[in-house]
C-alpha positions in Angstrom: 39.1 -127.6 13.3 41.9 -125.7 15.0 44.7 -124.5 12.9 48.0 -123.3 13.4 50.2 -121.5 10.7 54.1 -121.7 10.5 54.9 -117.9 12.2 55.3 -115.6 9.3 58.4 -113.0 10.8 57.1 -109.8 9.5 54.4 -110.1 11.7 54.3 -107.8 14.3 52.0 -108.6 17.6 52.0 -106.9 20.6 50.4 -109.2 22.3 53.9 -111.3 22.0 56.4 -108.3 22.9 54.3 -107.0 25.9 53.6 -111.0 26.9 54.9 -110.5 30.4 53.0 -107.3 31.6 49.5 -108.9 30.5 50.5 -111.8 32.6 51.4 -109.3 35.6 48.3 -107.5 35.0 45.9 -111.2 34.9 47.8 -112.3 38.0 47.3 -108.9 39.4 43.3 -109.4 39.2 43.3 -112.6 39.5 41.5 -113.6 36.2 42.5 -116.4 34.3 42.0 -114.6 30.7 42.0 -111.5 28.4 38.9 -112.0 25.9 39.7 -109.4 23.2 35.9 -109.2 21.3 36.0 -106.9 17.8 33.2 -106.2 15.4 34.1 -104.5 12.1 36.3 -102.7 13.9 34.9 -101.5 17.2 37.7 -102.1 19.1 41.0 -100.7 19.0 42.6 -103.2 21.1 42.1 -106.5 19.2 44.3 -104.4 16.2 46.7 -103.2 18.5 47.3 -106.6 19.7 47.4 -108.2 16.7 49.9 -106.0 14.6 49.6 -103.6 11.8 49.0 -104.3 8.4 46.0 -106.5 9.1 42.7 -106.3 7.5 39.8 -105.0 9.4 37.5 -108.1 10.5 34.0 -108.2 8.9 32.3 -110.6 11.3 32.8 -111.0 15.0 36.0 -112.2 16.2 37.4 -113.0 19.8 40.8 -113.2 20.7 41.4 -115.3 23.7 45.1 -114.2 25.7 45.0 -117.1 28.3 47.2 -116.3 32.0 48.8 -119.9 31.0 49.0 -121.2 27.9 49.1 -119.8 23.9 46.6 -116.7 22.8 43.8 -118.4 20.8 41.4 -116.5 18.1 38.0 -117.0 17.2 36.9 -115.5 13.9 34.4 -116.2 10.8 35.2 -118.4 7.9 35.3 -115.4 5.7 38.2 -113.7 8.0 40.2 -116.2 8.8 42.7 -116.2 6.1 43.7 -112.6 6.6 44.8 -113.6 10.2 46.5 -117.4 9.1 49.9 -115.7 9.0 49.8 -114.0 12.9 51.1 -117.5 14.1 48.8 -118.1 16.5 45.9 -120.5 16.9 42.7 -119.7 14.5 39.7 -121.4 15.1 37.2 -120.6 12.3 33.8 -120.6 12.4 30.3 -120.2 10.4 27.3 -119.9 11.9 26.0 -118.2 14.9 25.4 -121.3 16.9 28.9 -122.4 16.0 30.4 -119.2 16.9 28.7 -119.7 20.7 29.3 -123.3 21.0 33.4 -122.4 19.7 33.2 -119.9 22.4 32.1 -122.1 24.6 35.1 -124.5 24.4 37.5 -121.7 24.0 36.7 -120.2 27.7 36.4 -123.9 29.0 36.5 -123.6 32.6 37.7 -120.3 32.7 35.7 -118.5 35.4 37.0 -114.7 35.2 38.3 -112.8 31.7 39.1 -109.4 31.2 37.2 -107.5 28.7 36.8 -103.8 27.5 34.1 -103.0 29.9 33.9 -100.3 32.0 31.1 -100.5 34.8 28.8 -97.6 35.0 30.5 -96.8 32.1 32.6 -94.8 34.2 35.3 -94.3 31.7 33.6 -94.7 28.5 37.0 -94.9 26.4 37.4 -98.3 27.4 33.8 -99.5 26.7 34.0 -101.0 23.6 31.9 -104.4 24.5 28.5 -104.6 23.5 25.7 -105.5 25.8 24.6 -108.4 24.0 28.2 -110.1 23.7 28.1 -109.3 27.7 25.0 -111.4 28.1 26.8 -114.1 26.0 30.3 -114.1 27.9 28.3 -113.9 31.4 25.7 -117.0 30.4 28.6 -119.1 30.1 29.1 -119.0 33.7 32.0 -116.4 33.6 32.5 -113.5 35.4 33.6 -109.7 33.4 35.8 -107.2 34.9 37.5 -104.4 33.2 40.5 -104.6 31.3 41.2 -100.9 32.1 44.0 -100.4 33.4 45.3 -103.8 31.2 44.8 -100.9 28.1 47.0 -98.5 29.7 49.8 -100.6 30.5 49.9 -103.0 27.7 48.2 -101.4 24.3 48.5 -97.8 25.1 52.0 -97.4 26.7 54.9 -96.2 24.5 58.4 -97.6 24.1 61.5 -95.6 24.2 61.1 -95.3 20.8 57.6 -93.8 20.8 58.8 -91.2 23.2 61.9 -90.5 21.2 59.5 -89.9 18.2 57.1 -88.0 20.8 60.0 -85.4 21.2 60.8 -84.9 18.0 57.1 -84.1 17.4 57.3 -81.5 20.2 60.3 -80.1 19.3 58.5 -79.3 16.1 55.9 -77.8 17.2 57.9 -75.5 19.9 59.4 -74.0 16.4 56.3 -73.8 14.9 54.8 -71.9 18.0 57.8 -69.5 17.8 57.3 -69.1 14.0 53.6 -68.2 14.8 54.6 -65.8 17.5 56.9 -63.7 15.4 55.0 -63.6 12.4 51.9 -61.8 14.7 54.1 -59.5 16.1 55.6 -58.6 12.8 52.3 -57.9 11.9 51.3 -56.0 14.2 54.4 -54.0 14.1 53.6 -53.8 10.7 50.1 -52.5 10.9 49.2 -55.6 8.9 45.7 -56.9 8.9 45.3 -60.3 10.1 42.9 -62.5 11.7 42.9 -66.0 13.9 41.9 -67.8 10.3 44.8 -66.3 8.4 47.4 -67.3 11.8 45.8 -70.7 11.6 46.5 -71.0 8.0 50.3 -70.0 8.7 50.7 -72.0 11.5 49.6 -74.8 9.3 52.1 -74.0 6.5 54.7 -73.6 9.1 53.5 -77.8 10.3 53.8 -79.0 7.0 57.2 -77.5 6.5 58.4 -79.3 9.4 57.5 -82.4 8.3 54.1 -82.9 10.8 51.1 -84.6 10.1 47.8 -83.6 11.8 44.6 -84.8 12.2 43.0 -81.4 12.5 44.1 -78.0 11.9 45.4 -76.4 14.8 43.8 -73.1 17.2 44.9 -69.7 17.1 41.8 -68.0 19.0 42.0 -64.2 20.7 39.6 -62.8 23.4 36.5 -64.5 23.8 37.4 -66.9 21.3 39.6 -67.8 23.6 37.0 -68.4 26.0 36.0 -71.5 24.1 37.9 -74.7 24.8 37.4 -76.0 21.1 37.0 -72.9 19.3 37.6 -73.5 15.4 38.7 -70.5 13.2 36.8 -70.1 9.8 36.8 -67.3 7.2 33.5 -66.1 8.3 33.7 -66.1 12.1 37.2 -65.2 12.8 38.2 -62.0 14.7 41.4 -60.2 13.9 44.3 -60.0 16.0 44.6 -56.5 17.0 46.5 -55.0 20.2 45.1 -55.2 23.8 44.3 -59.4 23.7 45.0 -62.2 24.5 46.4 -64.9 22.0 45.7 -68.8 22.9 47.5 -70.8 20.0 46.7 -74.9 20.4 48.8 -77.4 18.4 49.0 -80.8 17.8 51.0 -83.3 15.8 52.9 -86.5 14.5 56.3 -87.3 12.5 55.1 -88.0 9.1 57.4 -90.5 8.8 59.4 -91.9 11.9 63.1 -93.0 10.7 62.6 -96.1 12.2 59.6 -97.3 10.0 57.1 -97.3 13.1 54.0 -95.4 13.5 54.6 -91.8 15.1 53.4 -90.7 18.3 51.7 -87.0 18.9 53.0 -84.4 21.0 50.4 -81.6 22.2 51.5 -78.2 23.1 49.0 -75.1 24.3 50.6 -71.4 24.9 49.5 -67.9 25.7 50.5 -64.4 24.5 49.6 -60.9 24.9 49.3 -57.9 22.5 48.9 -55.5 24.9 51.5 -53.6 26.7 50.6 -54.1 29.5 48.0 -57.2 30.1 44.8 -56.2 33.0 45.3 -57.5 36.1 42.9 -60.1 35.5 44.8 -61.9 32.9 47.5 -61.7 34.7 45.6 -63.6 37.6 44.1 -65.6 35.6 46.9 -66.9 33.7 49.6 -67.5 37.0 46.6 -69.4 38.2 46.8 -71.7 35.8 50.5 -71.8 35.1 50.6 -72.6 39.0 48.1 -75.3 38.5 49.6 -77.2 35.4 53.1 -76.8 38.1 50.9 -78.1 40.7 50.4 -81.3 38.8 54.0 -82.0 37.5 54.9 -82.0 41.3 52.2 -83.5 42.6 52.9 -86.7 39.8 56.5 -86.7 40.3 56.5 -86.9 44.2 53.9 -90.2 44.2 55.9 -91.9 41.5 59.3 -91.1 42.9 57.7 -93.0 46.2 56.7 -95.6 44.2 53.0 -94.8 45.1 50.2 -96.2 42.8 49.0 -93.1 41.4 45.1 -93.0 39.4 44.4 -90.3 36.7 42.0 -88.6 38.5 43.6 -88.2 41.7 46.0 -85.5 39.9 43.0 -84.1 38.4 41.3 -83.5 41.9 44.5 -82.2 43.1 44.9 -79.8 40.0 41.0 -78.5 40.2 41.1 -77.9 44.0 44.0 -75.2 43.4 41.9 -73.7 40.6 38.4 -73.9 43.2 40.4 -72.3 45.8 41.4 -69.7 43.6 37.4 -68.8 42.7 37.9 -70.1 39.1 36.3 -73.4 39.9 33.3 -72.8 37.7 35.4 -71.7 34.9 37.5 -74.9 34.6 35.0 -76.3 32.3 37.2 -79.6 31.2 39.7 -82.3 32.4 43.1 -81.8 33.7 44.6 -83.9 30.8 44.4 -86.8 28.1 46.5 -89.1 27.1 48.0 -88.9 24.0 48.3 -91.9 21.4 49.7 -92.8 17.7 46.2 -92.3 15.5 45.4 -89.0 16.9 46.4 -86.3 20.1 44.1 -88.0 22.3 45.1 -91.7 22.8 43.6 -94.5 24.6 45.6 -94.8 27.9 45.1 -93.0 31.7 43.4 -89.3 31.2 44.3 -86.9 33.7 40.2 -86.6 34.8 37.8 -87.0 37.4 35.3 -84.6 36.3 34.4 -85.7 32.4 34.9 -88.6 33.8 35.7 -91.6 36.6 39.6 -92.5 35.7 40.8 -94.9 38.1 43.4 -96.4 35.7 47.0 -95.9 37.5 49.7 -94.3 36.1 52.5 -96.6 35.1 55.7 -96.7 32.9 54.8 -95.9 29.2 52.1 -93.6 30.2 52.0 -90.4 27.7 49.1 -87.7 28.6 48.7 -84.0 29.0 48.7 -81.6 31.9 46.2 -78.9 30.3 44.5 -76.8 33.2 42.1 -73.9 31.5 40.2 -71.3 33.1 37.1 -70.0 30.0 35.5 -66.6 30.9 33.3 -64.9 28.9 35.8 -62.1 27.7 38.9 -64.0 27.4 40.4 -67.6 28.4 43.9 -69.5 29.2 44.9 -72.4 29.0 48.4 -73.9 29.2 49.3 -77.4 27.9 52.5 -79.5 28.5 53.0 -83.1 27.7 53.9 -85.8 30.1 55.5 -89.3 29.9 56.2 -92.2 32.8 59.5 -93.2 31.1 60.0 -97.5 31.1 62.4 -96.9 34.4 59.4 -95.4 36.3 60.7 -91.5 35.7 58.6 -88.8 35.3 59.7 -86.5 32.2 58.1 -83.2 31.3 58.8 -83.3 27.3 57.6 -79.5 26.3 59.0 -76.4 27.7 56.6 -75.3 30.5 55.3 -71.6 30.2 56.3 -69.3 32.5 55.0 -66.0 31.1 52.8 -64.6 28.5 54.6 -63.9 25.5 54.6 -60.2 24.6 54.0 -59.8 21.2 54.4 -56.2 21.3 
């Protein structure tokens, strides 16, 4: 029996508020349905949608968005009063063969559905679909595409107050970066000892004082730690910071509470400094190479949207890489351009800046939030430089960290 429950009003769903762009996106691929499946919590989406607060499903549940017409869910027995109050239609179910033969009627003569599916599992953050329920959905006549670029534009995008909170973030961490700064070169003015794990441990101090929350502690890495995209300082392999290197300090963060109640977005910065006097010639290459690449992309973004040209993820991250090949640092750039950056964590689930990790063909749209983080990793030494980017909801393009012109001298 299908149910519907008198609409409880602190229910939040996204699938209501953003109602208009998943119709644009359906009637943009001409497919008469977004099938939303979720197992225990495989994917993302069928949350987002659905509004906080909810429990996680234990069974397997579909959620049905229909181009014309009222969303419709399918979900176990055992679920389905956690999910009476969304105001939407719950159909229940028991069995396995009632779960199909539900399915069944729910699609009806539906012919073409989105669903997270990526083929070739070209960009595997979107993959969340099984094989199996594939083989189901596609045995009842109907055909799958991908609901990439439906992600990026409907359950990944940020408001204008998920940017506003975004900038707070950032601002945050630009006086966090500065407090890190000055405490190394008071050290070292000092004659202090002090390694990358005892900076870490300050910067993190410093985060918590500003209110941030973090799902990992941030980098401070020097010379060929440096060299390591991912490098994580620990008691027992950090270096210390001593004159004549370079420092690469990588931070990320969240409002631990927005004033608004809502969930806080990340901001993400990277930045480069020197203890040495004068920094070789080689860092100095190095580094305007990449600072002219990170520019390169800003640009390169900003003249395609201001056209109104559809602009994909990868594209900028073709542009970006071919400034670092021609430069002979090709080899060196051992990552993507950028990521997009989300609520739960720095690296979100909308449009990366990549065609090299992977195949990003998503297009970049208002809401969009993502890096611009060209690095070039040699064995002695590495820079990166990291800025954070947003497609505002009037179609602007807005850098929201200070871009890095120089090294910082730290002596």
């Amino acid at each position: 029996m299908t149910t519907a429950t008198e609409r409880d009003p602190r229910a939040d769903l996204l699938l209501a508020r953003r109602a208009a762009r998943i119709g644009d996106e359906l009637e943009r691929v001409e497919a008469d349905g977004w099938l939303v499946y979720d197992f225990r919590g495989s994917n993302p989406a069928f949350g987002r949608l659905l509004g906080s607060g909810l429990p996680q499903s234990t069974r397997r549940a579909f959620l049905y968005i229909p181009a014309q017409g009222d969303p419709r869910l399918l979900i176990h027995h055992v679920d389905a009063g956690n999910f009476s109050r969304l105001g939407i239609h719950v159909q229940p179910y028991g069995g396995r063969e009632e779960m199909v033969q539900a399915l069944t009627t729910m699609l009806g003569r539906v012919r073409r559905v989105l669903m997270e599916y990526s083929p070739g599992n070209a960009i595997p953050y979107v993959s969340r679909v099984d094989g199996g329920t594939l083989e189901v959905v596609r045995a009842l006549g109907v055909e799958v595409l991908s609901s990439a670029d439906a992600l990026a534009s409907v359950v990944a995008a940020w408001d204008s107050a998920d940017i506003a909170s975004h900038q707070r973030a950032a601002e945050a961490l630009e006086r966090c970066k500065d407090g890190l700064f000055t405490a190394i070169r008071n050290r070292l003015a000092s004659g202090i000892d002090w390694t990358e794990f005892d900076a870490q441990q300050h910067l993190v101090r410093l985060m918590q004082e500003q209110a941030l929350e973090f799902d990992h502690a941030p980098i401070v890495a020097v010379g060929p730690h440096a060299g390591d995209p991912h490098y994580a300082p620990s008691p027992e392999v950090a270096l210390p910071i001593t004159t004549g290197n370079l420092v690469l300090t990588d931070l990320w963060a969240r409002e631990a509470q927005r004033p608004d109640g809502g969930e806080g977005t990340y901001a993400d910065i990277t930045w480069m400094a020197t203890t040495a006097e004068s920094p070789p010639d080689e860092q100095v290459r190095v580094w305007e190479t990449v600072r002219n690449a990170r520019d390169t992309a800003v640009r390169f973004i900003s003249e395609r949207i201001g056209s109104s040209q559809p602009l994909q993820g990868g594209e900028v991250d073709r542009a970006v890489r071919g400034l670092i090949q021609a430069a002979g640092y090709g080899a060196s750039f051992t990552h993507r351009t950028g990521h997009s950056i989300g609520w739960q964590g720095a690296h979100g689930d909308g449009v990366n800046i990549d065609d090299f990790e992977t195949h990003d063909t998503r297009l970049l749209r208002p809401g969009a939030a993502f890096s611009i983080e060209p690095g070039v990793y040699l064995p002695s030494f590495g820079v990166r430089s990291e800025i954070n980017v947003v497609i505002t909801p009037g179609n602007a393009v807005k850098v929201t960290t200070p871009p890095q012109q120089e090294l910082v001298r730290l002596v």
